[in-house]
SEZARO-454152 format. One record per residue (C-alpha): chain; x, y, z; residue number from 1. Coordinates in pm, whole numbers, plus 50000, padded with zeros to 5 digits. Each point is the difference from the previous one (the first is absolute). Example, Ala and Ser with C-alpha at 12.3 -4.5 7.8 and 13.67 -1.06 7.14 Angstrom:
<recs>
<mol=A; X=51230; Y=49550; Z=50780; seq=1>
<mol=A; X=50137; Y=50344; Z=49934; seq=2>
</recs>
This chain:
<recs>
<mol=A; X=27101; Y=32445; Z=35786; seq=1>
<mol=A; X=49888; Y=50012; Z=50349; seq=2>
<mol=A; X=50146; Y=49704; Z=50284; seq=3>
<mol=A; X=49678; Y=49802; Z=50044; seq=4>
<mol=A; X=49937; Y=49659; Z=49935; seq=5>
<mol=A; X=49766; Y=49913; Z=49729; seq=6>
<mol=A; X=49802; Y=49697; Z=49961; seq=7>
<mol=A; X=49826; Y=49856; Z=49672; seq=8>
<mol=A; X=49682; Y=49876; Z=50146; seq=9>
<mol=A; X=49758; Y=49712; Z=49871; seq=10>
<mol=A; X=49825; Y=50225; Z=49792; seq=11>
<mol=A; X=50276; Y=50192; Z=49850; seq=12>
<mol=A; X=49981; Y=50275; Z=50206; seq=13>
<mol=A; X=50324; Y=50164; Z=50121; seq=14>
<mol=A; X=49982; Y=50075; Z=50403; seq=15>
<mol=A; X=50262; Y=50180; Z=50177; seq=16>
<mol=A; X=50115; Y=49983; Z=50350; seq=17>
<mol=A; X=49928; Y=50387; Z=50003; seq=18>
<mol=A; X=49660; Y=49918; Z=49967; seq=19>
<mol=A; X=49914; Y=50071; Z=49614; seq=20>
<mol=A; X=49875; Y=49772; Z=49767; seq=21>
<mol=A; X=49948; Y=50029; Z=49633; seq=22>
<mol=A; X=49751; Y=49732; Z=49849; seq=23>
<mol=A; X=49947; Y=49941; Z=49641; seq=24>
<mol=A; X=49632; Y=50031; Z=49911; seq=25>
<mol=A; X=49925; Y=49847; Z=49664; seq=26>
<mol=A; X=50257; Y=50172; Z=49706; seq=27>
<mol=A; X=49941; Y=50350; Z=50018; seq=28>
<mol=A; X=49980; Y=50073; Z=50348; seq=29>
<mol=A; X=50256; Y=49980; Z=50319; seq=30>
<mol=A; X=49822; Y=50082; Z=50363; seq=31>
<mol=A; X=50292; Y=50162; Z=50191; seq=32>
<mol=A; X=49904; Y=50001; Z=50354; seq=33>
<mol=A; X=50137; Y=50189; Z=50332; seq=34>
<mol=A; X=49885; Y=49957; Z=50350; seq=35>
<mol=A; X=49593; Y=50102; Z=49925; seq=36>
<mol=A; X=50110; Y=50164; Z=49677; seq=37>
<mol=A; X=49948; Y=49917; Z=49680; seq=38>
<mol=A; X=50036; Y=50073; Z=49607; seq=39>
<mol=A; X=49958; Y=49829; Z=49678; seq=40>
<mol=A; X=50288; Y=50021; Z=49740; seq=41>
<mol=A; X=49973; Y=49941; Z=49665; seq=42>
<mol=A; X=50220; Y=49729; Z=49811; seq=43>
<mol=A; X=49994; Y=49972; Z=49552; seq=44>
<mol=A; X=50225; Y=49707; Z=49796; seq=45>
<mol=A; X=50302; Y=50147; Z=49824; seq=46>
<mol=A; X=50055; Y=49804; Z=49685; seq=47>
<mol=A; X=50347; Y=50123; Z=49918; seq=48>
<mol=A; X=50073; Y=49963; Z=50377; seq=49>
<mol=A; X=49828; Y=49620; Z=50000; seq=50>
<mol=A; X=49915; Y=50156; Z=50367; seq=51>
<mol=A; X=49703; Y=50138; Z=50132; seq=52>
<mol=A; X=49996; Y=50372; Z=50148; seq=53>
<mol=A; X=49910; Y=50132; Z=50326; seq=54>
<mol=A; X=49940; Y=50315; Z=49958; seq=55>
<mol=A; X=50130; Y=50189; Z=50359; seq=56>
<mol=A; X=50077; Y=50361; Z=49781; seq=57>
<mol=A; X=49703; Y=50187; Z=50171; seq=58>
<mol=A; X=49786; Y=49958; Z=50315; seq=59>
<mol=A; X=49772; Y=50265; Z=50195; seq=60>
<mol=A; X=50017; Y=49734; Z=50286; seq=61>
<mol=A; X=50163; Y=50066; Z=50292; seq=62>
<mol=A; X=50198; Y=49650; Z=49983; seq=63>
<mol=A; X=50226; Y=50143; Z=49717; seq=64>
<mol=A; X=50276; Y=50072; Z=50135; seq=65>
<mol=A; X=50090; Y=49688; Z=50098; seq=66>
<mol=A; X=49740; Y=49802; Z=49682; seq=67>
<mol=A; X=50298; Y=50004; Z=49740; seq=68>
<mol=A; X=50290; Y=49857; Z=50225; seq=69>
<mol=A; X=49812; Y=49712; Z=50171; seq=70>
<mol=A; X=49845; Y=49911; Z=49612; seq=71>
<mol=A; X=50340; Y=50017; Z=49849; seq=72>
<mol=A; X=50118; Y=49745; Z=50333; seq=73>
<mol=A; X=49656; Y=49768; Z=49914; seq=74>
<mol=A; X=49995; Y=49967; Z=49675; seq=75>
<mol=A; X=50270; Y=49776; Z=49922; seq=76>
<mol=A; X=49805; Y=49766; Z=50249; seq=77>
<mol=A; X=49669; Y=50029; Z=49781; seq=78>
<mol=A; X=49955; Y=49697; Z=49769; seq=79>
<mol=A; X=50072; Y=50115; Z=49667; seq=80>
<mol=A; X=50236; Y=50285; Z=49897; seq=81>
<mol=A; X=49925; Y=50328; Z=50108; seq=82>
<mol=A; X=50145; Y=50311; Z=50005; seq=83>
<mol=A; X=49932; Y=50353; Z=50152; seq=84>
<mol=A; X=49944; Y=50282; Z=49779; seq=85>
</recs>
């Protein structure tokens, strides 16, 4: 969990006072976003969880490091339940 502020936004997206945002687009896709950078991350619906998945296991992009912390600080802020996998 990192110290920045995070802000649900009018259309769901997550923005954080460190300047990433993570917007929902449509059900299987998140758009996690960094300064000019950019990568899509897949999201699935659990049934036995009742939660949909993000899916933050893997990335060749460069924003991974960081991609699976600041989703696991979003998601609760996502309408819905989600969860990272």
């Amino acid at each position: 969990m990192t110290d920045s502020e995070l802000l649900r936004v009018g259309d769901g997206s997550v923005e954080s006072s460190e300047g990433w945002v993570a917007r929902l687009i449509g059900l299987e896709l998140i758009e996690y976003s960094s300064g000019p950078a950019a990568c899509l991350v897949n999201v699935g619906y659990s049934p036995t969880q009742r939660a949909r998945q993000i899916y933050a296991t893997e990335s060749i992009s460069e924003l991974f490091p960081k991609l699976r912390e600041h989703l696991r600080s979003a998601a609760p802020l996502f309408e819905g339940r989600y969860v990272v996998v």
